[in-house]
BAKOLZA-124905 format. One record per residue (C-alpha): residue number from 1; residue in one letter; chain; x, y, z. Coordinates in pm, 1 decimal, always signed. Example, Ala and Ser with C-alpha at 12.3 -4.5 7.8 and 13.67 -1.06 7.14 Angstrom:
REM residues 2
<node 1; a; A; <+1230.0; -450.0; +780.0>>
<node 2; s; A; <+1367.0; -106.0; +714.0>>
REM end
This chain:
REM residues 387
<node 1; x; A; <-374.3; +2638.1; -19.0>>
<node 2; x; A; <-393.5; +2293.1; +200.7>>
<node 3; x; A; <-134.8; +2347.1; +492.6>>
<node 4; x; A; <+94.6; +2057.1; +506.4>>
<node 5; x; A; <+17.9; +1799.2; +775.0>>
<node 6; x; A; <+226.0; +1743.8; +1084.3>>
<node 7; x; A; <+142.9; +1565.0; +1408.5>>
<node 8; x; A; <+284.2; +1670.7; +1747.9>>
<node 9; x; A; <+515.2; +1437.5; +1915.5>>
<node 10; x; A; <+253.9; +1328.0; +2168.3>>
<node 11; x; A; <-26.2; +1285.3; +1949.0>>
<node 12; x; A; <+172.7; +1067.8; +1754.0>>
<node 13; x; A; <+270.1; +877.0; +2045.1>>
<node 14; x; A; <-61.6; +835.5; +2148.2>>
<node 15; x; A; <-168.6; +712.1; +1818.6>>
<node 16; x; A; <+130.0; +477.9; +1784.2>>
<node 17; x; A; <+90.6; +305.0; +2179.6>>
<node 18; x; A; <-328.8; +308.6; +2103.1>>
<node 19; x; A; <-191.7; +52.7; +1771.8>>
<node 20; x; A; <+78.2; -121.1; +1920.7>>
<node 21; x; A; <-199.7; -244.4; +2231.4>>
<node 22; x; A; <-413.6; -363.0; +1917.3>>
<node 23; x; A; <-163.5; -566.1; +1798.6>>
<node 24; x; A; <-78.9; -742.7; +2124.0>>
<node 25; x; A; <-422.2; -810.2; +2178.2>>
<node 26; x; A; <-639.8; -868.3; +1856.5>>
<node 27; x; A; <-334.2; -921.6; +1600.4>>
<node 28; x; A; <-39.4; -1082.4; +1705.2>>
<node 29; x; A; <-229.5; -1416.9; +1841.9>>
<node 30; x; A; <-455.4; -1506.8; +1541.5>>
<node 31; x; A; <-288.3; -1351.8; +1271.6>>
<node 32; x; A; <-33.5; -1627.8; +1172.9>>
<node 33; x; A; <-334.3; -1892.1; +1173.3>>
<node 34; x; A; <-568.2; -1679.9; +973.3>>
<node 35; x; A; <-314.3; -1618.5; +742.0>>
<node 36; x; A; <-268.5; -1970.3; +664.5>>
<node 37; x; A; <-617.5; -2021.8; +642.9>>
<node 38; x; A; <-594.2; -1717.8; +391.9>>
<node 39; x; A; <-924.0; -1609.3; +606.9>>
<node 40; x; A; <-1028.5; -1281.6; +550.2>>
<node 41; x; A; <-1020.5; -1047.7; +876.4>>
<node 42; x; A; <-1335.7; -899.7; +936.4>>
<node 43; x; A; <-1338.3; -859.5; +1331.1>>
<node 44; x; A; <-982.4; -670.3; +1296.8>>
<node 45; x; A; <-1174.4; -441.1; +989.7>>
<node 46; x; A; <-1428.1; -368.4; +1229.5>>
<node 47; x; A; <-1128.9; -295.0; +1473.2>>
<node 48; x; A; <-978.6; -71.0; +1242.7>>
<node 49; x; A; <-1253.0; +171.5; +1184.0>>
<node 50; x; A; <-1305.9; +232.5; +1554.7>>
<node 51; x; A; <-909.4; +336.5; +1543.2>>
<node 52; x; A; <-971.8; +555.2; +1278.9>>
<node 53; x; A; <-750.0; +347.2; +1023.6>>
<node 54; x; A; <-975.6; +453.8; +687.5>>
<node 55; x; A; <-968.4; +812.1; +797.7>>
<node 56; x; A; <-561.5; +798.2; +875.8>>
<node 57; x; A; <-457.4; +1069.9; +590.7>>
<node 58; x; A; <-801.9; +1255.5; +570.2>>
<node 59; x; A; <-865.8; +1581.8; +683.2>>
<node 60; x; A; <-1041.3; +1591.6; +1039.8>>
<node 61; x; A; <-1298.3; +1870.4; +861.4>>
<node 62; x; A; <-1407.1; +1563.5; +660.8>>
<node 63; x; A; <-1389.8; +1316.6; +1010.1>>
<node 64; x; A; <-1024.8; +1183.3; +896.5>>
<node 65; x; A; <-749.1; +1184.8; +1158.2>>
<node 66; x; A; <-504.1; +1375.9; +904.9>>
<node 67; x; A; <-204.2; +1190.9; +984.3>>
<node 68; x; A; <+104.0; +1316.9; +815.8>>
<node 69; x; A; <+303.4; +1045.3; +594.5>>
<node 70; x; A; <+592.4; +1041.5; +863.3>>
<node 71; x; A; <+340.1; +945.0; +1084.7>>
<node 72; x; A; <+106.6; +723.4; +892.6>>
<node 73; x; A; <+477.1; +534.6; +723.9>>
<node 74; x; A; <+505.1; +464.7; +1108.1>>
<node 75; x; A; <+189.7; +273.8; +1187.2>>
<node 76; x; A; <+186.6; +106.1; +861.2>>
<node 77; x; A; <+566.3; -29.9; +955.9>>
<node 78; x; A; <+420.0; -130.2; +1318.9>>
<node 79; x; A; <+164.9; -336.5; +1181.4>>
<node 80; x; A; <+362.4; -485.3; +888.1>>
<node 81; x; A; <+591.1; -645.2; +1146.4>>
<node 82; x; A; <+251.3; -824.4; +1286.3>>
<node 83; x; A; <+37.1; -912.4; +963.0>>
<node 84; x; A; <+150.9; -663.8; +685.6>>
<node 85; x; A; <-214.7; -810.9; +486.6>>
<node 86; x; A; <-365.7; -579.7; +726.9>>
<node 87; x; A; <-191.8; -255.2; +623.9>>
<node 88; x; A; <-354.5; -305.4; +229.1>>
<node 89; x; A; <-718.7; -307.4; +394.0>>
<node 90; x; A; <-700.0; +40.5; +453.5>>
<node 91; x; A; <-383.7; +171.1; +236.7>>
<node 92; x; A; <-592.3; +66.4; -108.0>>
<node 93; x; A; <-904.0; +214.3; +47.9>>
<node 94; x; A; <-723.2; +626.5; +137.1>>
<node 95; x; A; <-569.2; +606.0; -186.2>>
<node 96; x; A; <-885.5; +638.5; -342.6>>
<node 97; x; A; <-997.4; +897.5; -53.8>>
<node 98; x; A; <-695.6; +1102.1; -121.0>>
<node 99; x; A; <-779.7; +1103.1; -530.4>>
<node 100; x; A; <-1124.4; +1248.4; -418.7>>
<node 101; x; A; <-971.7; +1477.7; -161.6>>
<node 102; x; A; <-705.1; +1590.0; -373.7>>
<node 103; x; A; <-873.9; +1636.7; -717.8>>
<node 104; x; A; <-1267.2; +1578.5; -646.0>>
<node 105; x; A; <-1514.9; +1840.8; -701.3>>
<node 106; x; A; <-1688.7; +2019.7; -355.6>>
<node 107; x; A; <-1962.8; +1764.7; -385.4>>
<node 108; x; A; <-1757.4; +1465.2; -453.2>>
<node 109; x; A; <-1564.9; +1531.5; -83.8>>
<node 110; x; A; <-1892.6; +1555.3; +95.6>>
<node 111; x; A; <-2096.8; +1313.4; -54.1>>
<node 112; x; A; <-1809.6; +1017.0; -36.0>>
<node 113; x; A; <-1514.6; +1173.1; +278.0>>
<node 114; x; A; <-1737.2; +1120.7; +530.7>>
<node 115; x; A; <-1848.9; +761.3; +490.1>>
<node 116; x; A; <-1500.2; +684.8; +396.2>>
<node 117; x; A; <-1337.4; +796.3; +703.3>>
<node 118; x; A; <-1573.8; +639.9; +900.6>>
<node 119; x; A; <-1530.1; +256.7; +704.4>>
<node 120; x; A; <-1935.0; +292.9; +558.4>>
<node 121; x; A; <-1809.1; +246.1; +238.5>>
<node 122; x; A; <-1473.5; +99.5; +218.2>>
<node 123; x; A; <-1249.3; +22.2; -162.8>>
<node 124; x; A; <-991.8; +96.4; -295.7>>
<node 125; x; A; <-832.6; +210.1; -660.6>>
<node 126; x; A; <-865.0; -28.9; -991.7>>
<node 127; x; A; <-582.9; +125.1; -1199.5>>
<node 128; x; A; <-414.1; -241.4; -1326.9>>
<node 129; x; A; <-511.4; -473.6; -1591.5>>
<node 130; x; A; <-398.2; -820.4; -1745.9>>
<node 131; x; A; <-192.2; -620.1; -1981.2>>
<node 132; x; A; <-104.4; -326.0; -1821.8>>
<node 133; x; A; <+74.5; -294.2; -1482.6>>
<node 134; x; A; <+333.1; -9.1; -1427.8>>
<node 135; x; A; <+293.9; +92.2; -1756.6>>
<node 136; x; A; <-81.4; +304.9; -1713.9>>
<node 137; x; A; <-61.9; +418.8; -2023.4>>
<node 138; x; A; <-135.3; +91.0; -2178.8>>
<node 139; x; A; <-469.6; +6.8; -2013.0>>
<node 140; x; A; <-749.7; -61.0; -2241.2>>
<node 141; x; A; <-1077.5; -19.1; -1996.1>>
<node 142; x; A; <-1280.9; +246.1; -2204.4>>
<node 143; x; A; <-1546.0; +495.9; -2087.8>>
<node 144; x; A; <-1788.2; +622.1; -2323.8>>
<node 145; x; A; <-1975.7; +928.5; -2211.3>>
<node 146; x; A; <-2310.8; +909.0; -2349.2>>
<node 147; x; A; <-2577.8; +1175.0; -2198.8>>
<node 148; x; A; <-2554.8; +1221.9; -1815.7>>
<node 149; x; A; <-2374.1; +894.8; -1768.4>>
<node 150; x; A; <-2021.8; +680.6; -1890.0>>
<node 151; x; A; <-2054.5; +335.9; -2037.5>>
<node 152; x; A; <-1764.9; +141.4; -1916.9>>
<node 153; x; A; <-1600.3; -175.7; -2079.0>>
<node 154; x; A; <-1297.1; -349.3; -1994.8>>
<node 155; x; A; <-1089.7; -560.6; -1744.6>>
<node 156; x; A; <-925.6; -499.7; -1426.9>>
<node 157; x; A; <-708.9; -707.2; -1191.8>>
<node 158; x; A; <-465.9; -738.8; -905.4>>
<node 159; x; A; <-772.4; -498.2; -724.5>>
<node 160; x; A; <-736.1; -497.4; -346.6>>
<node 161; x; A; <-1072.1; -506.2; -173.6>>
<node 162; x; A; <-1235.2; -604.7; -458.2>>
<node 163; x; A; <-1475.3; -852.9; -272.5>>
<node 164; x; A; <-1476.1; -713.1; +19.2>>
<node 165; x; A; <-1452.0; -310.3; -136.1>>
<node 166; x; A; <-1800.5; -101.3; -258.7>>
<node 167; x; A; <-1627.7; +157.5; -402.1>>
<node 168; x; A; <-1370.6; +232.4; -618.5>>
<node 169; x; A; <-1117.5; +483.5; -826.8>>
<node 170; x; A; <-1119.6; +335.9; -1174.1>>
<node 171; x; A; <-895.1; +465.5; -1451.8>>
<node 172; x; A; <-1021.2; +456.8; -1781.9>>
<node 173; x; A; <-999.4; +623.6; -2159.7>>
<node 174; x; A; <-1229.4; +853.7; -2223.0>>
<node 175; x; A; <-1030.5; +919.6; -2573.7>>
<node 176; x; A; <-837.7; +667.8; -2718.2>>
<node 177; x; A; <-697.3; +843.3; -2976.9>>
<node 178; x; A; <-531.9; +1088.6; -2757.0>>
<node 179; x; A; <-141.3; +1109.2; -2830.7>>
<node 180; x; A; <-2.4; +1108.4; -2534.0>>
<node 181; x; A; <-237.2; +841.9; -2471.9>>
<node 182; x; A; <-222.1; +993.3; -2086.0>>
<node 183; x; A; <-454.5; +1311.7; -2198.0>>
<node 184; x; A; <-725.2; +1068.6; -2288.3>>
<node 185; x; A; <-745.2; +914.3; -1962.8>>
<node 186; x; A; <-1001.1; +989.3; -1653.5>>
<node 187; x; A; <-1094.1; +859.9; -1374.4>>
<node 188; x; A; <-1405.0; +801.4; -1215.4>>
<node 189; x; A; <-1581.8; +732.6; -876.3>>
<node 190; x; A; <-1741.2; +376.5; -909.2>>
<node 191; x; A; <-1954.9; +214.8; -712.5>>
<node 192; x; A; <-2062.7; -149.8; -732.3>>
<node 193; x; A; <-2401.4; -147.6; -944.8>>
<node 194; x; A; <-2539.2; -363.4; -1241.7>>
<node 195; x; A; <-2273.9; -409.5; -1482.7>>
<node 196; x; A; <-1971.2; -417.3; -1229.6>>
<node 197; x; A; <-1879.2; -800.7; -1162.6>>
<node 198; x; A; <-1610.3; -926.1; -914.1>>
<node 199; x; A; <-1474.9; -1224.0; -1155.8>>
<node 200; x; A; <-1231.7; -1447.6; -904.5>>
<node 201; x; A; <-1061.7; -1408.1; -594.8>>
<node 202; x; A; <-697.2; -1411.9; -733.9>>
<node 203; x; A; <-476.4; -1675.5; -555.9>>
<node 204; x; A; <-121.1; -1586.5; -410.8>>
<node 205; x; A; <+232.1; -1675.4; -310.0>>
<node 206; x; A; <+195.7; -1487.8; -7.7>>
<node 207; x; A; <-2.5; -1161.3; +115.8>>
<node 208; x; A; <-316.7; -1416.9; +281.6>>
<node 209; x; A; <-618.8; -1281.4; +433.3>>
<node 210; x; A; <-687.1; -959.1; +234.8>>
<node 211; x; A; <-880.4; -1024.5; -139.7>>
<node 212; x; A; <-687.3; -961.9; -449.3>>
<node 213; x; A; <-969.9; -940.6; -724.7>>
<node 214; x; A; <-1054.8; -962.7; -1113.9>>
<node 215; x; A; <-1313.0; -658.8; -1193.3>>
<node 216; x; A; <-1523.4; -671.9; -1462.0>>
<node 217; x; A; <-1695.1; -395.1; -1653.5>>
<node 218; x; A; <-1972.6; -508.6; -1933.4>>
<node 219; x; A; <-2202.0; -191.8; -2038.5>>
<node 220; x; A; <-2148.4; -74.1; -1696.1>>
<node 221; x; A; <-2331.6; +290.7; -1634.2>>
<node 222; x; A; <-2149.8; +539.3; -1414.4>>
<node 223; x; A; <-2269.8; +881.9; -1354.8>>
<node 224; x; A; <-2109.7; +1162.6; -1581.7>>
<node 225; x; A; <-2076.4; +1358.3; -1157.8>>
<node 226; x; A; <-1873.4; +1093.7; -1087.7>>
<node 227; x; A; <-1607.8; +1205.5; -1315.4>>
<node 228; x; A; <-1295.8; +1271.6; -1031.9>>
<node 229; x; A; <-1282.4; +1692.3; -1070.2>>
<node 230; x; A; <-1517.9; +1717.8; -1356.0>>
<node 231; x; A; <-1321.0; +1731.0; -1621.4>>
<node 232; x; A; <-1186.6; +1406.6; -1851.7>>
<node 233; x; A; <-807.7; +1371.8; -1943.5>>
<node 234; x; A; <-679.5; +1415.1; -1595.1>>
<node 235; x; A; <-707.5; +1057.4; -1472.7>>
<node 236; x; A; <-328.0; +990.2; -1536.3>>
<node 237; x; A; <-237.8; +1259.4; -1330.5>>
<node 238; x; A; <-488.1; +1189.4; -1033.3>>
<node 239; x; A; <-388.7; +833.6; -1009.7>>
<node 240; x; A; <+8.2; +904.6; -1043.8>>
<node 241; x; A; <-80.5; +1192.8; -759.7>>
<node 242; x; A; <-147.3; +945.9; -526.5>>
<node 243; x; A; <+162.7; +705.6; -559.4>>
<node 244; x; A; <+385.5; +857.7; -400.4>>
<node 245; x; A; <+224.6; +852.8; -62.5>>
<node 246; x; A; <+130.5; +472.2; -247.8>>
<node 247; x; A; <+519.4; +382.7; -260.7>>
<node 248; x; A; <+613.1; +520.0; +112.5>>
<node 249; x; A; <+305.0; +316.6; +240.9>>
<node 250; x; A; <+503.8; -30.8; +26.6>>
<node 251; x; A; <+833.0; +102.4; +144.9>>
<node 252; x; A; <+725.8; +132.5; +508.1>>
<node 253; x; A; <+577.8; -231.9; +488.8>>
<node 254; x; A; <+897.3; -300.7; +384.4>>
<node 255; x; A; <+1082.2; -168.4; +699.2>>
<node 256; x; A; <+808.2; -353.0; +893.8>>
<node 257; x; A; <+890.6; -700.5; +763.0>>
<node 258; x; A; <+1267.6; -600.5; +737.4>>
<node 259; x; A; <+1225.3; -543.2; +1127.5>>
<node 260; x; A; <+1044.8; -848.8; +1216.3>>
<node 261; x; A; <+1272.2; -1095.1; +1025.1>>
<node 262; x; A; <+1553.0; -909.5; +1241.9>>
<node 263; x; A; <+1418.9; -944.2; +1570.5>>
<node 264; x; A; <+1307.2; -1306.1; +1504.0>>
<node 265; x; A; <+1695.7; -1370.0; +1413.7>>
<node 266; x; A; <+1825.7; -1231.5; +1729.1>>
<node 267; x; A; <+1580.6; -1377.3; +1936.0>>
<node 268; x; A; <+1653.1; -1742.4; +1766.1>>
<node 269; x; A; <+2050.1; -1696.2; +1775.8>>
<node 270; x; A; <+2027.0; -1722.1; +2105.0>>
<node 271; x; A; <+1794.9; -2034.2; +2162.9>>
<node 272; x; A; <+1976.1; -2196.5; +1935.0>>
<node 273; x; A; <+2314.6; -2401.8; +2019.3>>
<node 274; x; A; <+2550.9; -2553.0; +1741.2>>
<node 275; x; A; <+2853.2; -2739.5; +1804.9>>
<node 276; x; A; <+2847.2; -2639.7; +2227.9>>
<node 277; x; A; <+2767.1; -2233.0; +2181.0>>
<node 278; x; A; <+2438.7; -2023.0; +2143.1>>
<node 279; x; A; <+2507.5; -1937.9; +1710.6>>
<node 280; x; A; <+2518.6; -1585.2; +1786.7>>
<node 281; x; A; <+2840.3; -1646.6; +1882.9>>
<node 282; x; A; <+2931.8; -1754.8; +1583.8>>
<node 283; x; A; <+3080.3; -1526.5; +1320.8>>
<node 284; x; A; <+2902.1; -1623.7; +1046.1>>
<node 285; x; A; <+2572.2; -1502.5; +1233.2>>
<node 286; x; A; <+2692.6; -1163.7; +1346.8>>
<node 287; x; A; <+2789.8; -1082.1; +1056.0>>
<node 288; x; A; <+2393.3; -1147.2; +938.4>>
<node 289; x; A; <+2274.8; -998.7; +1212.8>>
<node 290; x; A; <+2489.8; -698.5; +1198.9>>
<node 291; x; A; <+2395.4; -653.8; +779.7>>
<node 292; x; A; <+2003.0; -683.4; +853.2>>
<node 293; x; A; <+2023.1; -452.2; +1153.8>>
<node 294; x; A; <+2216.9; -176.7; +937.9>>
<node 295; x; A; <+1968.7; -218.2; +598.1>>
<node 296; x; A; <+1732.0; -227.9; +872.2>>
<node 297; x; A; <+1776.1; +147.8; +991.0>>
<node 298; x; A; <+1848.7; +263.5; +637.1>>
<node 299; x; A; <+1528.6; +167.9; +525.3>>
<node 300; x; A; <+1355.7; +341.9; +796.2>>
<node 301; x; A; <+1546.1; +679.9; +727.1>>
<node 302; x; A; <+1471.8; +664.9; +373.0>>
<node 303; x; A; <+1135.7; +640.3; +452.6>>
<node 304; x; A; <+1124.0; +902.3; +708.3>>
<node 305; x; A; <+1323.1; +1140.8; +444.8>>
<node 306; x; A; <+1076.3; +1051.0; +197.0>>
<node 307; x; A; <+781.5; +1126.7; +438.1>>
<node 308; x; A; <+916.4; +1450.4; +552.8>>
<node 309; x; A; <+977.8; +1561.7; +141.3>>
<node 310; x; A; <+604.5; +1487.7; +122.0>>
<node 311; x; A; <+457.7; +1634.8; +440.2>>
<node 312; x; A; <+637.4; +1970.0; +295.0>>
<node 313; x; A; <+458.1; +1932.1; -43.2>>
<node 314; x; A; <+771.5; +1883.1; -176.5>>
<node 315; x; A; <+859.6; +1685.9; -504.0>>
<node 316; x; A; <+947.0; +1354.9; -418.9>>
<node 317; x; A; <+876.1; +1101.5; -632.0>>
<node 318; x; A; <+1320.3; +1011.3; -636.9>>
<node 319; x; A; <+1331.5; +995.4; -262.5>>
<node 320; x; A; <+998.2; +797.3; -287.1>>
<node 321; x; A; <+1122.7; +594.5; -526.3>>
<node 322; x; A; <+1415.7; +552.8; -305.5>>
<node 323; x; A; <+1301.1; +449.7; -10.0>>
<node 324; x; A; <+1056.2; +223.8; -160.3>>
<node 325; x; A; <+1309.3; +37.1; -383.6>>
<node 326; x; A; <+1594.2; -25.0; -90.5>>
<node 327; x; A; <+1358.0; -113.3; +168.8>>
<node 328; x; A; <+1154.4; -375.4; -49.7>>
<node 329; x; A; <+1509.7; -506.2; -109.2>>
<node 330; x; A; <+1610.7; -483.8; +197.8>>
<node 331; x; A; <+1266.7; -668.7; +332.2>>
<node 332; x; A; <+1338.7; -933.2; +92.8>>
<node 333; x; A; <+1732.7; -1027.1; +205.6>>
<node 334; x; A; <+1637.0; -1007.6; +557.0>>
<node 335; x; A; <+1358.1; -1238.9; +501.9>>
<node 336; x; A; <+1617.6; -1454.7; +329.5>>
<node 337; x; A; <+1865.1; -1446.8; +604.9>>
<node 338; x; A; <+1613.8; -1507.4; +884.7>>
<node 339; x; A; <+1539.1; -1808.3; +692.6>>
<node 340; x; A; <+1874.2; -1888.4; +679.6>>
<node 341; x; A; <+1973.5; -1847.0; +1060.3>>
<node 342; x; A; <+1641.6; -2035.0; +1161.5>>
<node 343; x; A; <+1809.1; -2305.4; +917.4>>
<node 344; x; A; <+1552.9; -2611.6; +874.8>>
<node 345; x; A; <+1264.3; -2449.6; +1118.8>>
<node 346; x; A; <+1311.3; -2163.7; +863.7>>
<node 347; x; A; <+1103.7; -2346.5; +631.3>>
<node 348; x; A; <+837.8; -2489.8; +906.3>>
<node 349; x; A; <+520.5; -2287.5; +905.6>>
<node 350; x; A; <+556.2; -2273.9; +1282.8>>
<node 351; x; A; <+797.6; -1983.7; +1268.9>>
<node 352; x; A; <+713.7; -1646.9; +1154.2>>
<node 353; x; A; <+1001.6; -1612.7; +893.3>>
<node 354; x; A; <+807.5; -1850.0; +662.3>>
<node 355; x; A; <+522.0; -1610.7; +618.2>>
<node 356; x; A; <+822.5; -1291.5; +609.4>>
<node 357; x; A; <+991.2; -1469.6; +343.6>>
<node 358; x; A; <+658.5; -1503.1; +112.8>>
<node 359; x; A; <+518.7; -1165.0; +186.5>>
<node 360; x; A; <+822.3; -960.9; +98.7>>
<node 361; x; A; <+913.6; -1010.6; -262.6>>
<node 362; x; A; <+518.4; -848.9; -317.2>>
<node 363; x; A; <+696.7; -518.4; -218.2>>
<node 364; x; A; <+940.8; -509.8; -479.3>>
<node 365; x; A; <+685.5; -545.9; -756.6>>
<node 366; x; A; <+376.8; -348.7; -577.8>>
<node 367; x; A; <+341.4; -4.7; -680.5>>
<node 368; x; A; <+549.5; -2.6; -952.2>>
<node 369; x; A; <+817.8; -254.4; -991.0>>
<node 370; x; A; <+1133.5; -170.1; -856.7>>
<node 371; x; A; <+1325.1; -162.5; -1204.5>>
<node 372; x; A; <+1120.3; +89.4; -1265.5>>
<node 373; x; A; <+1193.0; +280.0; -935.3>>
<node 374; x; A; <+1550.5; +303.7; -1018.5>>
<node 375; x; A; <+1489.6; +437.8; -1361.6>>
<node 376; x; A; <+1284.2; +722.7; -1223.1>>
<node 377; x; A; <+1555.8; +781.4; -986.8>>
<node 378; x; A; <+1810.0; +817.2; -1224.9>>
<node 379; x; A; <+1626.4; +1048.4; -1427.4>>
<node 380; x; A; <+1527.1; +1248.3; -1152.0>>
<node 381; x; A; <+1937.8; +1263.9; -1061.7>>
<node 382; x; A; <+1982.5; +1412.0; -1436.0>>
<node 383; x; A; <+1690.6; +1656.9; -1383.0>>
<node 384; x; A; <+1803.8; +1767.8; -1069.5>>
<node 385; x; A; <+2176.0; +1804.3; -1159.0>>
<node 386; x; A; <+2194.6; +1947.1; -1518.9>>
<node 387; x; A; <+2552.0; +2066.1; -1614.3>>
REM end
């Protein structure tokens, strides 16, 4: 039985003041021009593996530094209120690490943890496809087993670290005429080889600097070992496994922009000066300020209650689903309001709320859309509360 993970107040202090110096000093100052160059980071990649960044929630007896979700949600929001691009580099990449450590065979951890938690190989997880989003079921990439290998065929997109990524957890059906169609689904270890193409880099509203890719399979061979666990049908439930850790990592990104778009409101309401007074004297602002500052802090305790159900091994996909759906929200309207009190400089790519305001709505949709979030909550409420 894996013993939940929990980090000691100092250690997590020392983690947290180790990232907030890397921000000051390799983040902060180029990030808003490499983000409008959409210019992919590699010196701050580099910089992340010698913090330990693709190792965060892996065990340390694979080389991980087996962060617990309250404190991983923590750095993620710290570095989401710099460049939240950054935070997908390595989120994508331990959600396929935590499918292998979770559900991988014994060989599976030791031939792929190690290199992972170092940043050897980095990826990520290729679950979505032009016609199938939130709805996994519906995806159509097939994987025929034939002999001691899978033939795979089909489309994926929307893939973080697909350029940039060598490996990757890709759902497929290994039985289409499964009913559920979930039971016919696997998923399998794949690593760039003849067969696997990286179609486009996928252009976006916001979210510059890390690659969004189109993946394409034609005849490509995987080996029947790479099968996650060994055994076919359980793909659904290796890939759903890892979204809830998947929405508390969107939900704390929320918090982290959510934050930012706060502090740059306060700090402009009192540069500013309409009609002979600083506007933070002005009603109309404090009564922004004092709605952003109060979604502000119940974001982050939705998150940290979210964290905590998960550090337990506790059921949480409501209070996931929670936290993720009110802080994307709530990253969103702050974004908005910044905006707003910045008034015309609001829209000037000199100021920081432009990128906030193009960066958040990717929260609400990310990891399951957020219509959806509040349909597994309610259904959760039922379950929970029968009568």
């Amino acid at each position: 039985m894996t013993t939940p993970a929990t980090d000691s107040s100092s250690d997590e202090n020392l983690i947290l003041d180790s990232i907030a110096k890397w921000i000051a000093r390799d983040v902060e100052p180029y990030a808003m021009r490499m983000e409008h160059d959409d210019e992919y980071p590699q010196t701050m990649v580099e910089q992340m593996k010698e913090l330990g960044l693709f190792g965060a929630t892996i065990a340390p007896e694979w080389g991980g530094l087996g962060l617990s979700a309250s404190t991983y949600a923590k750095v993620v929001t710290m570095i989401s209120e710099s460049w939240m691009s950054l935070t997908g580099i390595f989120n994508s990449h331990l959600m396929l690490a935590k499918a292998i450590e979770k559900f991988g065979t014994l060989e599976q951890k030791r031939r792929y943890l190690p290199r992972l938690t170092s940043g050897e190989l980095r990826g990520g997880t290729a679950l979505t496809e032009p016609d199938a989003g939130t709805d996994l079921q519906g995806i159509r990439t097939k994987a025929e087993h034939k002999g001691d290998h899978y033939v795979v065929n089909g489309t994926k997109t929307w893939i973080t670290n697909g350029h940039h990524g060598q490996i990757f957890a890709l759902l497929v059906k290994t039985n289409t005429a499964a009913d559920p169609p979930r039971k016919g689904m696997s998923m399998l270890i794949a690593e760039k080889a003849p067969g696997f193409t990286v179609s486009r880099k996928l252009e976006k509203l916001g979210y510059h600097g890390i690659d969004s890719a189109e993946l394409i399979f034609e005849d490509y061979k995987v080996p029947a070992e790479n099968l996650i666990g060994g055994e076919e049908g359980k793909g659904f439930y290796h890939a759903v496994g890892g979204l809830e850790l998947g929405r508390i990592n969107v939900a704390a990104r929320g918090v982290g922009i959510a934050n930012r778009a706060l502090k740059e409101a306060i700090k402009y309401s009192q540069q500013r000066k309409t009609f002979g007074k600083f506007i933070h004297e002005h009603q109309a602002i404090q009564l922004k300020l004092a709605e952003m500052a109060t979604k502000c802090e119940a974001a982050r305790l939705l998150v940290e209650s979210a964290a905590k159900a998960y550090d337990a091994g506790q059921r949480c996909d409501m209070e996931a689903g929670m936290a993720k759906f009110f802080a994307s929200e709530t990253a969103v309207e702050n974004s908005l309001e910044a905006m707003r009190i910045h008034g015309g400089y609001g829209y000037s790519k000199e100021f920081v709320v432009e990128r906030l305001y193009r960066d958040a709505p990717l929260m609400t949709i990310g990891e399951g859309t957020n219509e959806m979030q509040r349909i597994i909550i309610a259904r959760q409420l039922i379950e929970r509360n029968p009568i």
